[in-house]
C-alpha positions as CSV (number, residue, x, y, z in Angstrom):
1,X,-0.5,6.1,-0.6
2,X,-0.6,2.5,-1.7
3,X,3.1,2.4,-1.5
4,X,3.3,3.2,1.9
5,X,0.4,0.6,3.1
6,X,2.4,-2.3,1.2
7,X,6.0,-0.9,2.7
8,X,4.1,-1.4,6.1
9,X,2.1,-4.3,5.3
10,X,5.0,-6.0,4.3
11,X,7.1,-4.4,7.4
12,X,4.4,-6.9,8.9
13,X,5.0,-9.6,8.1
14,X,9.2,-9.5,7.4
15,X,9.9,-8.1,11.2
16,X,8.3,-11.1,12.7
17,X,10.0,-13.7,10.3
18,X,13.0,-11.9,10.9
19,X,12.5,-12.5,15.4
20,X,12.0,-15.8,14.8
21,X,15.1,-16.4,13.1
22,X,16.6,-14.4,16.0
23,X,15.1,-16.6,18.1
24,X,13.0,-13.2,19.5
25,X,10.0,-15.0,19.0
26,X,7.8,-17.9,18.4
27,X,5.4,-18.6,15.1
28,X,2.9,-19.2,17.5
29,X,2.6,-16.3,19.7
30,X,-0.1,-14.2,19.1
31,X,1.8,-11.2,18.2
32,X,4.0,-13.0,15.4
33,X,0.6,-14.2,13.9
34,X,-1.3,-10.8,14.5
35,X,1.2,-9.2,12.6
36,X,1.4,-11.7,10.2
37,X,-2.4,-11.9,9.9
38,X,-2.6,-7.5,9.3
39,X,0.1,-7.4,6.9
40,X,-1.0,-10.5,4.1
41,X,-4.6,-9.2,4.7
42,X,-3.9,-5.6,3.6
43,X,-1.0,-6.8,1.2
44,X,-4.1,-9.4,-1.0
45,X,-6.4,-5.9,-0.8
46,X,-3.8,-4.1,-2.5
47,X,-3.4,-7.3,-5.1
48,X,-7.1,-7.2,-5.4
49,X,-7.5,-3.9,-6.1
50,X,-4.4,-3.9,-8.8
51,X,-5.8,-7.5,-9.9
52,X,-2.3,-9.1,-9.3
53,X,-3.7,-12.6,-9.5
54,X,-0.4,-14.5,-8.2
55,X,0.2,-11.8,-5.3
56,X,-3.7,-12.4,-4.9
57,X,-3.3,-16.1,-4.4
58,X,0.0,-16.1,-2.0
59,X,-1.2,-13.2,0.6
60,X,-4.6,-14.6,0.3
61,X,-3.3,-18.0,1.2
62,X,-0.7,-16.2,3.7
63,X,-3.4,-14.7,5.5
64,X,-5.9,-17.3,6.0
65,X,-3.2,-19.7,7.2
66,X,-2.3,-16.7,10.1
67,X,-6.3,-16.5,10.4
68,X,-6.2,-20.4,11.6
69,X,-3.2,-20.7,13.8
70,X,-4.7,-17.2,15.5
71,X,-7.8,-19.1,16.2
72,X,-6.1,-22.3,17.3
73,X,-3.7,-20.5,19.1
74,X,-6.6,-18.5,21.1
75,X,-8.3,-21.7,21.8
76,X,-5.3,-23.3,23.4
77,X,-5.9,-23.7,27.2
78,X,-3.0,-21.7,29.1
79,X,-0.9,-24.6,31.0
80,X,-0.8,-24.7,34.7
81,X,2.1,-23.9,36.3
82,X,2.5,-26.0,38.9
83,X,5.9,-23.7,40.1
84,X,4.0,-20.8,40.5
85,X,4.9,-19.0,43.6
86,X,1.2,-17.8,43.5
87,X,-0.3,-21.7,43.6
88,X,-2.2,-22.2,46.4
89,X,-2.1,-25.2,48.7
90,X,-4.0,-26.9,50.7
């Protein structure tokens, strides 16, 4: 059962790498760093639990970077569009 949870945890985490370099998607988007954020936090349990100090270190690291740009990426204000054909006018 652990195999499968680290074959998807890592899934996680490669399938969004992979979209950026396809130009699919962004490192900033919420999804990319969701699914970043899933996989490196269930990938360091698995290191903790199997005391893998180096794997440990990385997906610890991994995740709490994808933790931050979740947050700052949250926080961002959305941008007004001012071509919106739903802008209202005076």
């Amino acid at each position: 059962m652990t195999q499968l949870i680290s074959l998807l945890a890592a899934m996680l985490i490669l399938v969004p790498f992979a979209m950026t370099l396809l130009s699919r998607m962004t490192t900033t988007s919420v999804s990319y760093l969701t699914m970043n954020l899933i996989g490196s936090v269930a990938l360091t349990a698995i290191a903790i639990a199997g005391r893998q100090y180096g794997f440990i270190l990385l997906e610890g690291v991994w995740a709490l970077m994808s933790a931050i740009g979740l947050v700052r990426t949250l926080r961002r204000p959305i941008p007004y569009d001012m071509s919106s054909p739903n802008r209202k006018t005076k």
